[in-house]
N, C-alpha and C positions, 0 to 999 in steps of 0.2 A: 288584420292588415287591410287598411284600404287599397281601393284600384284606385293608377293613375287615371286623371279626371280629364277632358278634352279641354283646350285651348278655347272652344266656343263656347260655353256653359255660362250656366248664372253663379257658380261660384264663381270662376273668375271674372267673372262682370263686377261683384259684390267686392272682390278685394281689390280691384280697380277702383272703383268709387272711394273706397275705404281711403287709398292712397291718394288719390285726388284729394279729398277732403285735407286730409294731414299736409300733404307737402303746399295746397292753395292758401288756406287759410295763415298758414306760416308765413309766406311769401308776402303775402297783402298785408306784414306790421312794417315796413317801409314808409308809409302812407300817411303812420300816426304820428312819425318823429316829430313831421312842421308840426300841429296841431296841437300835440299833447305836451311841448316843447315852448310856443306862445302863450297857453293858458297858465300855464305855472310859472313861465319864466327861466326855463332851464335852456341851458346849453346844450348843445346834441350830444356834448358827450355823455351825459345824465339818464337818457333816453337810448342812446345807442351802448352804454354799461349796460344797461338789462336788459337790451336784447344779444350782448358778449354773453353775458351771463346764462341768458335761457341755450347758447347756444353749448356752453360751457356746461349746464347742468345734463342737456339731451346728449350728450357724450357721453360725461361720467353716470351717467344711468343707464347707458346700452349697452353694457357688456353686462347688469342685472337683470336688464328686461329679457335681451336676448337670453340667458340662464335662464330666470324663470320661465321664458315660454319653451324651450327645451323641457324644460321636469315638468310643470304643469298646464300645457296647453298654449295655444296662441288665442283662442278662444278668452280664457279669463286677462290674459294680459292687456288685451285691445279693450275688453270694459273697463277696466281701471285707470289704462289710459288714457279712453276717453272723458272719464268724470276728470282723472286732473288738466288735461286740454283745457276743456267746456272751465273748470273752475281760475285756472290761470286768466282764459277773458273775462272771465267776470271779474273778476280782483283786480285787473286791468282797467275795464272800463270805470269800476269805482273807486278807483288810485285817486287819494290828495295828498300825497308822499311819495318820497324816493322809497325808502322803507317799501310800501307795497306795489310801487310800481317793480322793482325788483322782484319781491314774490310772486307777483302775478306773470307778470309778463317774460321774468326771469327762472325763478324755480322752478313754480307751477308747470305752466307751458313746456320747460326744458322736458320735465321728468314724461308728461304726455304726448309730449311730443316722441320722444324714445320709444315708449310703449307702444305707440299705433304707426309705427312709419317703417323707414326701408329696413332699420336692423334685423326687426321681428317678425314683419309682412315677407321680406324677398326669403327669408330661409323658408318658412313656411309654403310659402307658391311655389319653390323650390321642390319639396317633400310632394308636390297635390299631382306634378305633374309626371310622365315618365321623361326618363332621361335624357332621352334623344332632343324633347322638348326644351329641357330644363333653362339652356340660354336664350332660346326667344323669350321663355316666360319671362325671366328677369328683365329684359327690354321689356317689352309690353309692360309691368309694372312699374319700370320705372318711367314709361312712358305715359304714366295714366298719371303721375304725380304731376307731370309737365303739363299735364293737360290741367287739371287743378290747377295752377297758377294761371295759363289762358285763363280760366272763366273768374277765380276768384278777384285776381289783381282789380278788371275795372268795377264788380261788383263792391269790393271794399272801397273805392275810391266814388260811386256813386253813392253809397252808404252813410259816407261822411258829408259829403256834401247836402243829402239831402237831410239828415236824422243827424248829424255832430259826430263827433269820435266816441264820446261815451255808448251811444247808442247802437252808432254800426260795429263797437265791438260785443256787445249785448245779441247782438244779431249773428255775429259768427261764433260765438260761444252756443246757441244753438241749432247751431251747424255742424259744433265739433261733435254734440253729444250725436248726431246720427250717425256717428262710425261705430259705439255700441251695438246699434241696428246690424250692421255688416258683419260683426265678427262670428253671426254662429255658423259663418260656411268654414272655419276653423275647425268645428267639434269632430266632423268624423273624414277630414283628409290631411291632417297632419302629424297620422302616426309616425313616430321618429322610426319607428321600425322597418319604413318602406322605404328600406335601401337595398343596394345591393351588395355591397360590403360585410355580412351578418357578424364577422368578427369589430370591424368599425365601432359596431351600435354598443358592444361590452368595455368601451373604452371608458374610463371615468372621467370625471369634471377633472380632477388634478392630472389625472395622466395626460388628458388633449391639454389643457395648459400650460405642462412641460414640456410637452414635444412641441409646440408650438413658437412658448415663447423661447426654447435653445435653439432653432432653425433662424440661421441671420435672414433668409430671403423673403420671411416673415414678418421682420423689423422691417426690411425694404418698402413692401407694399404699405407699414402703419406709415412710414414716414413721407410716402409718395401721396398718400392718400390725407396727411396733413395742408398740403398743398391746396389741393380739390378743395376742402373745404375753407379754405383761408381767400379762395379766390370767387368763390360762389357765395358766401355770406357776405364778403365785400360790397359787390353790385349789388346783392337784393336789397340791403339797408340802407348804402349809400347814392343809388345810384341816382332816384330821385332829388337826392339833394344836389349831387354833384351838377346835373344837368339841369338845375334850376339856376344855381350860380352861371353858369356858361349862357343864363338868359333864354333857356328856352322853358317852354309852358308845363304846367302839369299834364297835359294829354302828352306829351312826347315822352316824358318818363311810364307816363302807362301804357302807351305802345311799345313803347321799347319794352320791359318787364313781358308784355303780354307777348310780343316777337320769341322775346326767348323762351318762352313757354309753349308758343305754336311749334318753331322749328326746334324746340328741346324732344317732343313727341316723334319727331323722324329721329333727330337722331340716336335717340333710345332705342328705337326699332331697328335701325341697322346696326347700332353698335352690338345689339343684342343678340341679332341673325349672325354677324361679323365674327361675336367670340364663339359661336359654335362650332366655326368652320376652319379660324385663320388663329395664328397664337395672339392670348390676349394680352400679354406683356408688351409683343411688338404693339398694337392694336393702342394700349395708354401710351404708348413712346409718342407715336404719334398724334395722338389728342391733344399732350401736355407740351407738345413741340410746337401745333397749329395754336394753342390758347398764349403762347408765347407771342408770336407774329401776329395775332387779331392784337394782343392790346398796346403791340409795338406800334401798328401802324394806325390806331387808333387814335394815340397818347403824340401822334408824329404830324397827320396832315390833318389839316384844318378843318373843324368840328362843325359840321353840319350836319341838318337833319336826314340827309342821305347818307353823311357819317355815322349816325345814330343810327339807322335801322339797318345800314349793313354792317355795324359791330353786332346788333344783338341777333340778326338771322345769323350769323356765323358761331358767337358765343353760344348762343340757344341750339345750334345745332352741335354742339362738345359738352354743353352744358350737364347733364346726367350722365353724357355715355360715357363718364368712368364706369357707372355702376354696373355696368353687367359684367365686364370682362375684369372688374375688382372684387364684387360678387362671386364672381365666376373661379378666379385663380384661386380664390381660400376654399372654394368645393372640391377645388381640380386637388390642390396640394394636402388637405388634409379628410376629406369626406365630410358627408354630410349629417352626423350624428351632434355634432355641437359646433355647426354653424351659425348658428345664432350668437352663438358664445363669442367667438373667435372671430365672425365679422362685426361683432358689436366692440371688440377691441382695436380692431382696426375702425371703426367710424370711432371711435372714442378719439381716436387719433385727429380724424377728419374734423371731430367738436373741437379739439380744441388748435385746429386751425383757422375753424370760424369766430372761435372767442378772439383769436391775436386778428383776423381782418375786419371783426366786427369794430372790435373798441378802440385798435389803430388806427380806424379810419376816421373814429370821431376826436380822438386823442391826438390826432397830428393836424385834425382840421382848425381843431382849437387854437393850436400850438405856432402853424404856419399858414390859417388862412388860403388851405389850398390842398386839394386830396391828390398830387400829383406823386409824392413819395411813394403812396400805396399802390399806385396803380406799377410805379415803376417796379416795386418790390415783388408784386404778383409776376410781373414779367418776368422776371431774373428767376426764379423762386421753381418756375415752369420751366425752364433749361433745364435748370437741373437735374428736375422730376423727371423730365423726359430723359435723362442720362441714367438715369438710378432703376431705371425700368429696362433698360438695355441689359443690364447686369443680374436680373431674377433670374434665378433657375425655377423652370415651370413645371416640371417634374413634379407628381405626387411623390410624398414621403417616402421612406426606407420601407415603411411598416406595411402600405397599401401596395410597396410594388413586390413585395414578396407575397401577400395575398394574393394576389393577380396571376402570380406565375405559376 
């Protein structure tokens, strides 16, 4: 069994980076829609279908990844998912087809995406750290992703500019393959055994399945956590477009992107500190109640560039902090022996939240000429979420509170 590992170390430096890479270079295909969408002649919805798609596949592959990196390592699952990352941009950059731009920029990507990012990374950091620690780490991780988006967003946007779209996706395809590099701080601190539950760790794959999926407040969080990602894939893929129609420049969509990535970094951090201390259920009410009012009054007074960067300092700052305390509630409720598993069902949920905001927003742009429907549907959609989160019972299972006692 390994010992819990400090907060300041080079592994956690290395699985910070790790997740930088994965959630940055993701964030920076907004970029390519104009581009890749001119040269062929397609509609955005053409281009924003495979990026529904990739987000549609990184869903239905993380309740496997998660699995596999439970039974065999997080170690091998981060190389594999880096080869298909690194191979999705490339199929990408040399796409003369819907056909492979879907594969690449869709399958590929989805399934690499899966393998190297929150589902498989946060349970892991989870296992490396002691207890006490456990929900800063989840912040801090999901704050390093945020930070990848800060740097990657204008870097792929000078990329293109200066090297074309084919080129500067060539360029972040050997970007994706240095999270391979990262994954061997995986090999000797993510024994599944370093719990403190020892009856937990003899549960099997079917049995956490079943208790899981018959627990309704279990459903609550898949379906609250649908939300999250319906409203976060939205803005990353559209939002450049959105705010070029509204007449403002391409630097104002990479600041804004880059805004939400700077103040996404605090708010991970506190969201992170926050679920240690305060309940995390209360803690999403209120996230999903403030992302309601930023895009009400957003979508309400008059769009200026002062409008723009004080939506995304406020979005950027709610922006990931579902993830600790969503993170945080499937540890609290069922342990930590196949959370990989069981949070990669709930992001499964979150993908395919992203797939309905990714290819609605291209689908009703076509349609009406106008992304206001969506924006309005995120709004409303956030009420609720926040209402559904008032009603979780935060309580660990039947099974953990008789071990306990």
């Amino acid at each position: 069994m390994s010992a819990p590992i400090k907060l300041l170390s080079f592994s956690i430096a290395f699985v910070c980076i790790l997740l930088s890479l994965n959630f940055g270079l993701r964030s920076s295909m907004g970029f390519f829609m104009a581009p890749i969408s001119d040269e062929f002649g397609y509609g955005r919805e053409v281009f924003a279908f495979a990026l529904a798609l990739q987000n549609l596949w990184w869903g239905l592959s993380q309740p496997f990844a998660g699995a596999l990196a439970d039974k065999y390592g997080t170690c091998k699952t981060v190389i594999v998912g880096a080869l298909l990352y690194a191979g999705g941009l490339y199929v990408t950059a040399s796409s003369n087809s819907i056909l492979s731009l879907n594969l690449g920029a869709g399958l590929l990507m989805g399934m690499g995406i899966a393998a190297t990012g929150f589902g498989v990374v946060l349970p892991a950091m989870a296992k490396m750290v002691s207890p006490d620690k456990r929900a800063f780490a989840l912040g801090l991780g999901s704050a390093a992703g945020s930070a990848g988006q800060l740097i990657f967003v204008p870097v792929a946007q000078d990329f293109i500019a200066a090297y074309g779209w084919s080129n500067a996706l060539m360029l972040l395809a050997g970007g994706a393959l240095l999270m391979a590099l990262m994954a061997g701080v995986f090999k000797e601190n993510t024994d599944p055994e370093q719990m403190s539950q020892p009856i937990t760790a003899k549960q099997t794959v079917k049995e956490a399945l079943n208790e899981a999926l018959s627990y309704p407040h279990y459903w609550l969080i898949v379906i609250g956590f649908f939300v999250c990602g319906f409203q976060l894939a939205f803005i990353t893929v559209h939002m450049p477009a959105f705010l070029s129609d509204r007449g403002f420049t391409a630097n104002v969509a990479v600041a804004s992107l880059a805004l939400i990535g700077l103040f996404n970094i605090f708010g991970c951090l506190v969201s992170g500190a926050w679920s240690g201390k305060y309940s995390k259920k209360n803690l999403l009410t209120l996230i999903y109640a403030l992302r309601a009012i930023a895009i009400a009054l957003f979508m309400l007074l008059p769009m200026t560039e002062t409008s723009v960067i004080l939506f995304s300092i406020l979005t950027g700052f709610l922006w990931l902090a579902t993830v600790p305390p969503t993170s945080g509630l499937v540890a609290q409720l069922f342990g930590l022996p196949h959370m990989g598993l069981l949070y990669g069902i709930v992001f499964l949920s979150h993908q395919l939240g992203s797939f309905s905001g990714v290819w609605l927003g291209g689908y009703l742009y076509d349609l009406t000429g106008s992304y206001d429907v969506v924006w309005w549907s995120a709004c409303v959609i956030a009420l609720v979420t926040a209402a559904i989160h008032v009603v979780i019972e935060a309580r660990p299972v039947a099974r953990l509170r008789i071990t306990t006692n």
